[in-house]
C-alpha positions in Angstrom: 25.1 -27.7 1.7 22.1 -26.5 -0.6 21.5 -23.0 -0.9 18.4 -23.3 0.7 19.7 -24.5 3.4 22.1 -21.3 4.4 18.4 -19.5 4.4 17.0 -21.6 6.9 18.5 -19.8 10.0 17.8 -21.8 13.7 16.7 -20.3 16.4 18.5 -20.8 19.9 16.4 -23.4 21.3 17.1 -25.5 18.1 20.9 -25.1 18.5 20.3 -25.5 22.4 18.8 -28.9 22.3 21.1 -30.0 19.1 23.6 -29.3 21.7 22.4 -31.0 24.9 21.2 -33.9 22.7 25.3 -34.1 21.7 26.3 -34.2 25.1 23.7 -36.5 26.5 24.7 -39.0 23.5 28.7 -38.6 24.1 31.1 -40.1 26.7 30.8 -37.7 29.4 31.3 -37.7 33.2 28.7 -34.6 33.7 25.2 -36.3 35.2 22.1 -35.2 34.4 21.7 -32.5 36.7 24.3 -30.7 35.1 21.8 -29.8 32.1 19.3 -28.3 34.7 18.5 -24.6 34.2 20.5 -22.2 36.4 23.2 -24.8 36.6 26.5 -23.8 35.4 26.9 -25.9 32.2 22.7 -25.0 31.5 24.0 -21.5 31.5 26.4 -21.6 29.3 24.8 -23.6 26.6 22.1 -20.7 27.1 24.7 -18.3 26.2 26.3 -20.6 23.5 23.4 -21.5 21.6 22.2 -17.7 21.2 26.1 -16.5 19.9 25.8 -19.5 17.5 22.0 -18.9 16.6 22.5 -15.1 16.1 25.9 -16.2 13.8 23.0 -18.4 12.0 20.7 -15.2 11.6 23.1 -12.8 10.4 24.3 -16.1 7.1 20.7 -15.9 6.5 20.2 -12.4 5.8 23.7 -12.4 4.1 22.3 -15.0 1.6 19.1 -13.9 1.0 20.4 -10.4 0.2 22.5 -11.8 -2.8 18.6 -12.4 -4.6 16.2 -9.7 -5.8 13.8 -12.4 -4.9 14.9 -13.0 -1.3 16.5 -10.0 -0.2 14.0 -8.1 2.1 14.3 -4.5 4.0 17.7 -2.7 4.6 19.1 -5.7 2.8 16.9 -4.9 -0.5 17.6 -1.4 0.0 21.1 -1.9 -1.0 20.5 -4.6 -3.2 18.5 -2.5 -5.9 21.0 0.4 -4.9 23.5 -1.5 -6.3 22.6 -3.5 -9.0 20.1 -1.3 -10.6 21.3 2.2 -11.6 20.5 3.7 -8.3 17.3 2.5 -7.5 15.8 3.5 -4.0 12.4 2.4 -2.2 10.0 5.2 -2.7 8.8 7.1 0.6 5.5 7.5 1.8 3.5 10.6 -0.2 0.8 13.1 1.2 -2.6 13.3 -0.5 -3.1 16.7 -1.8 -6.4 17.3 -3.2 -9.0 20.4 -3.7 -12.3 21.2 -1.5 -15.0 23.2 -2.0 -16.3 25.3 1.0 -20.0 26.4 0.6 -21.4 29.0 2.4 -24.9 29.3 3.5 -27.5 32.8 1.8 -26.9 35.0 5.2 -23.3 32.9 6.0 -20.3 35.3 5.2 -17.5 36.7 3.9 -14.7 34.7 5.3 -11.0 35.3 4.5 -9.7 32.0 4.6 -5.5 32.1 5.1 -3.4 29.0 3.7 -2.9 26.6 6.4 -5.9 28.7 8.5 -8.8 25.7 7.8 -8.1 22.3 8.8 -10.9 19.7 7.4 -11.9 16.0 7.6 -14.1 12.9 7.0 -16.2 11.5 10.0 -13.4 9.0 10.3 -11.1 11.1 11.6 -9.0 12.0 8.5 -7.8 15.4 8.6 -6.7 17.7 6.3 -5.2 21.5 6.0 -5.7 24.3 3.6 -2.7 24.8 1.6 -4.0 27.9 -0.4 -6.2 31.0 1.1 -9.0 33.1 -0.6 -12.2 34.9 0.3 -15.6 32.3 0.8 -18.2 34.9 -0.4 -22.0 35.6 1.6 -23.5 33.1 0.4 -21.2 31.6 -2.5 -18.2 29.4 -3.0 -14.9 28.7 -3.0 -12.4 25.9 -4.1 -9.0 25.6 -2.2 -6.0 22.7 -2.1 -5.6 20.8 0.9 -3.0 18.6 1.9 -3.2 15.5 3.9 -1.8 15.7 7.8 0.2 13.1 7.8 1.1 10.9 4.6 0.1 7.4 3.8 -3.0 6.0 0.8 -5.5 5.9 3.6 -6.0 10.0 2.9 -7.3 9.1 -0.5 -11.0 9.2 0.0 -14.2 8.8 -2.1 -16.2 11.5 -3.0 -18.1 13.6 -0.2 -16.0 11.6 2.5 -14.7 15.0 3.5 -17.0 16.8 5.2 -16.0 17.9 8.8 -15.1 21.8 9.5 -12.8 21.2 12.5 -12.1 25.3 11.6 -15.7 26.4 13.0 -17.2 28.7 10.0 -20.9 29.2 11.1 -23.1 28.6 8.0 -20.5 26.5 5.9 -20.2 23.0 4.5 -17.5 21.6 2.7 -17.1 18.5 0.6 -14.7 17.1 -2.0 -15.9 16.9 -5.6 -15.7 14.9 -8.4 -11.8 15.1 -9.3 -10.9 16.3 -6.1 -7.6 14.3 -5.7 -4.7 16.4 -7.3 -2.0 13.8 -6.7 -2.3 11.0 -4.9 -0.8 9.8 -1.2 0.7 6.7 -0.9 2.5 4.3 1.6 5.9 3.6 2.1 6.9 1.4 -0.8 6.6 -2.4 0.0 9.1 -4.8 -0.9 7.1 -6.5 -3.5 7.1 -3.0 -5.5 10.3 -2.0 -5.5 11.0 -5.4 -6.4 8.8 -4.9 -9.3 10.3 -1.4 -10.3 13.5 -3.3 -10.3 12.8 -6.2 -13.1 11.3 -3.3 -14.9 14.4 -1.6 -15.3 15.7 -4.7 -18.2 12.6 -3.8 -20.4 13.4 -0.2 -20.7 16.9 -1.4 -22.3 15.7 -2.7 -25.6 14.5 -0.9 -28.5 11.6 -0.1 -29.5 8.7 0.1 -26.9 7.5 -3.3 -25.0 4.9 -4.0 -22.5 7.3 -3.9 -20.0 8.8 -1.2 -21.3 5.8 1.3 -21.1 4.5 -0.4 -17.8 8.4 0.9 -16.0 7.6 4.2 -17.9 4.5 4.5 -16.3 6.1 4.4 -13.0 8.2 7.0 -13.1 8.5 11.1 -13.7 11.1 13.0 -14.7 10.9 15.9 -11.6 12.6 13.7 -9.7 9.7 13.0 -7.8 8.0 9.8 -6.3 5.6 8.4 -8.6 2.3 7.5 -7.0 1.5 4.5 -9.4 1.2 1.9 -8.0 -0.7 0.1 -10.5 -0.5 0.3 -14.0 -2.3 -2.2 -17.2 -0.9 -1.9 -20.7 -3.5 -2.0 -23.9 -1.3 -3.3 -26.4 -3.4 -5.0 -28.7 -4.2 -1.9 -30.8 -7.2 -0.8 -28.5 -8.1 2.1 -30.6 -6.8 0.8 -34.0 -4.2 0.2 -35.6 -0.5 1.5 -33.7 -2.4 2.3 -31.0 -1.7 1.6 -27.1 -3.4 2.8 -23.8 -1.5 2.9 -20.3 -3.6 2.9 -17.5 -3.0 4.4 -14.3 -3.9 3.7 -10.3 -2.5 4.3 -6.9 -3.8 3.1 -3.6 -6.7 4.3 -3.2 -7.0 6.7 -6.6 -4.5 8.4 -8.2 -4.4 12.2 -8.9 -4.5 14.3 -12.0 -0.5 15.6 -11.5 0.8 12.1 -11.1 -1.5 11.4 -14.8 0.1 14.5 -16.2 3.5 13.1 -14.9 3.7 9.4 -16.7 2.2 11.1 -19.3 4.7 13.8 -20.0 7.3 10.7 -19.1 6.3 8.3 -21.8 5.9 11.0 -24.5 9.2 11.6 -24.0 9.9 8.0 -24.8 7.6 6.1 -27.3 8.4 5.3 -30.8 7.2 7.9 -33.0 5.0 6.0 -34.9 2.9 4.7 -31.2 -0.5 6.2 -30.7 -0.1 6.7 -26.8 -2.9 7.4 -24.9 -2.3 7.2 -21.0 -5.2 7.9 -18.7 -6.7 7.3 -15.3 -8.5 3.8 -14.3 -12.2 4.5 -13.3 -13.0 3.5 -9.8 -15.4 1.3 -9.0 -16.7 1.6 -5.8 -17.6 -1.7 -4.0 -19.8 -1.8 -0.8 -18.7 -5.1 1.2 -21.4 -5.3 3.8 -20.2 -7.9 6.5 -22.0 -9.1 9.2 -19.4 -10.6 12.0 -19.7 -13.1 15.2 -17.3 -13.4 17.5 -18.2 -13.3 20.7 -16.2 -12.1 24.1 -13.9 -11.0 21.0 -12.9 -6.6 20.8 -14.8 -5.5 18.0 -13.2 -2.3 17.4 -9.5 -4.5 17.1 -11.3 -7.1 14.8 -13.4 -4.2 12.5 -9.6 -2.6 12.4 -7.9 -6.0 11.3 -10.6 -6.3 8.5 -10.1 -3.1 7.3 -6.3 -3.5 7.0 -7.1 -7.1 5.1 -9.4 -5.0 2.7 -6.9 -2.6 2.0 -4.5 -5.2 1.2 -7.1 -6.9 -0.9 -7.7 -4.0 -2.9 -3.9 -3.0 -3.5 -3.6 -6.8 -5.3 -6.8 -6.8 -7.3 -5.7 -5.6 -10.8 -7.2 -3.2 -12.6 -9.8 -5.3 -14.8 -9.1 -7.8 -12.5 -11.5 -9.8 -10.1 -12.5 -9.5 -6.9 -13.2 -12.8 -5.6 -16.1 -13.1 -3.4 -13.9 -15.8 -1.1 -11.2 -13.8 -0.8 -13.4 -10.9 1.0 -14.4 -13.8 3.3 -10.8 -15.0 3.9 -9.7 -11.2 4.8 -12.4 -10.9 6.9 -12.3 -14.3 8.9 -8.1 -13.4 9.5 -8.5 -12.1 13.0 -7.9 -13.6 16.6 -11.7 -14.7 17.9 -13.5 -14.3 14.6 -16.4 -17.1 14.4 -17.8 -16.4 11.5 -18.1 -13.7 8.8 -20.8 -13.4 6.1 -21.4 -11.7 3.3 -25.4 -11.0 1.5 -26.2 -13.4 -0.6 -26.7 -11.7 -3.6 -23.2 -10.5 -3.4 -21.1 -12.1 -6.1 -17.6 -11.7 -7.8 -16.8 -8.5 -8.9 -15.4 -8.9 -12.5 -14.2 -5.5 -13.0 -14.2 -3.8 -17.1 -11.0 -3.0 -18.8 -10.1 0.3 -17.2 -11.8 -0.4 -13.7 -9.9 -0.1 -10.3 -11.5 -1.7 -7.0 -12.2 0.9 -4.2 -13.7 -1.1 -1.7 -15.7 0.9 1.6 -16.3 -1.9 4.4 -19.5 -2.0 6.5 -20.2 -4.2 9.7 -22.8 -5.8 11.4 -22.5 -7.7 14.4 -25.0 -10.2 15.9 -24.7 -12.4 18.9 
C-alpha cells in the first residue's frame, strides 16, 4: 500500500457496493432479494459498511496528521504544538482604531463616556468608543474605538465610518487618514500557521536570512497575536549598501501598534551591522465595478459569495504582486446561477509597486 493510498478514505456507499459486488460474485445460497433495501442482510451491510467507512475516515486523518503539509484543523493544531516549540493557530483579533467626532457651530458640548458611542459604516459595521472626552460647541474630538465583534472585515477604508447609531444632534464622525491602531484579523487559516511553522527553521541559523526576518516579522514579544498577515523582504540593499526593508500588511490594513510591534521584534534581533527599516505597505485602493446576470438567481446570496471571493482574492495577492484581471472574473463567476460577469473594458491588471497592498471595494450592477 502507497502512502497515498491510506489518505484516500471511502465513503460508505463505496465499501457498500465493494461489499455487495463480493457477495453477488461468491458461491452463495442468498437470492437476489436478499440485497434489497429494508431486507435483513441490506441492513446489515448498511450498518457494516458505515463501521468500516468511518474506521477508513479516522486512518485518513491519522495519516494526514503525521505531515505539516496534510495535516488540517484539530489535527494541525497538535501537529505544530508538537513539533515546533509550542506553536498555536492565532485567534481572531478586534480592529481598534481612532474616530473623529465633529460637531456642528451651534452643536454642543457633549461628554462622551468610554463605551457610551457606538458607530458604523453604512454597511452595518459597528463599532464602540473605548475612551471618553468632552466634543466641544462646535469643535472636535478624536477617541479609540474598538470593533463589535472581531474578524479583518472591521478594517475599513477611510471615511467608511460614518454612522452615529449614538444620536448626537449636529455631529458627524469619520475615520481619518491613519485611523487603524492595530489591526483585526480572522481566525488563522491553515495555510498560515502552516507558513509560521516552516518559518520557524530560518530563525535557527546565524546571521539574518530572508526567511529569517520574514518569521520575525510575524511575531511580538508581548505575547500577543501578531496581525501580519503578509510580509515582503527588500534584501537587495534597497537603500544602499547593508540595507534591508520589511514590509508589513494584514487583511485588510494593518495598524500602527502591530508596525511598532515587528519593529521593536526585529530590532531586537538583526545583526548589528543590518540597516533595518520596517514599515507599513501603502494601500492601493482598487474599484472592481462588476456588472452580473443571472437570472431567477438571489442577488443578495450571489453579491455575498462575490464579496467573500474578493476577500479571498485580496488575502493572496502579494504585496507588489498582481492582480489579475481573470482572476476577478473567476471569483466573481463562482456562485450557483451566475451567467455571466463582466468587468469595464478599460479595466486591466493591476501590477501593484514595491510596497503596494491590494484593498479591493466591490461594486455591482445587474441587468436582465
Amino acid at each position: 500500500m502507497a502512502l497515498a493510498d491510506l489518505f484516500r478514505a471511502r465513503d460508505r456507499d463505496q465499501v457498500k457496493a465493494r461489499m455487495l459486488s463480493v457477495l453477488a460474485a461468491g458461491d452463495l445460497t442468498m437470492t437476489a432479494t436478499d440485497y434489497l433495501p429494508g431486507s435483513t442482510v441490506r441492513t446489515l451491510l448498511e450498518i457494516e459498511a458505515e463501521a468500516v467507512a468511518d474506521v477508513e475516515r479516522t486512518v485518513a486523518a491519522l495519516a494526514a496528521s503525521g505531515f505539516l503539509a496534510t495535516a488540517a484543523g484539530e489535527w494541525l493544531d497538535a501537529y505544530v504544538d508538537s513539533e515546533y516549540g509550542n506553536l498555536v493557530r492565532q485567534a481572531a483579533l478586534f480592529t481598534v482604531g481612532r474616530v473623529t467626532l465633529t460637531a456642528a457651530p451651534t452643536s454642543g458640548p457633549y461628554d462622551i463616556p468610554a463605551g457610551g458611542l457606538w458607530v458604523g459604516t453604512l454597511s452595518g459595521l459597528k463599532y464602540v468608543t473605548t475612551e471618553g472626552g468632552v466634543l466641544p460647541q462646535g469643535g472636535e474630538i478624536t477617541l479609540g474605538v474598538q470593533a463589535e465583534s472581531p474578524g479583518s472585515a472591521y478594517n475599513v477604508p477611510v471615511s467608511a465610518i460614518r454612522v452615529l447609531h449614538t444620536p448626537l444632534p449636529g455631529v458627524t464622525v469619520r475615520n481619518l487618514t491613519g485611523w487603524l491602531t492595530s489591526a483585526g484579523r480572522d481566525r488563522e487559516s491553515d495555510d498560515s500557521l502552516r507558513a509560521r511553522a516552516r518559518g520557524r527553521w530560518p530563525e535557527l541559523g546565524s546571521g539574518a536570512t530572508r526567511g529569517a526576518y520574514d518569521a520575525w516579522a510575524r511575531r511580538r514579544d508581548d505575547g500577543q497575536d501578531s496581525a501580519v498577515t503578509q510580509v515582503r523582504v527588500l534584501d537587495q540593499h534597497p537603500r544602499g549598501q547593508g540595507t534591508v526593508d520589511v514590509i508589513l500588511w494584514g487583511e485588510g490594513g494593518i495598524g500602527t501598534a502591530d508596525v511598532a510591534a515587528a519593529r521593536a521584534y526585529i530590532e531586537a534581533r538583526r545583526p548589528i551591522n543590518d540597516d533595518v527599516q520596517v514599515y507599513a505597505a501603502t494601500a492601493r485602493n482598487v474599484t472592481i465595478a462588476l456588472t452580473l446576470f443571472a437570472p431567477g438567481a438571489d442577488h443578495a446570496r450571489i453579491e455575498g459569495e462575490i464579496t467573500t471571493n474578493l476577500a479571498a482574492l485580496q488575502r493572496d495577492t502579494p504585496i507588489g504582486g498582481v492582480l489579475y484581471r481573470s482572476a476577478i472574473i473567476e471569483a466573481a463567476m463562482t456562485p450557483a446561477g451566475m451567467v455571466d460577469a463582466t468587468l469595464p473594458a478599460a479595466f486591466t491588471d493591476v501590477t501593484l509597486g514595491t510596497a503596494e497592498a491590494a484593498v479591493l471595494t466591490p461594486s455591482f450592477t445587474w441587468r436582465g
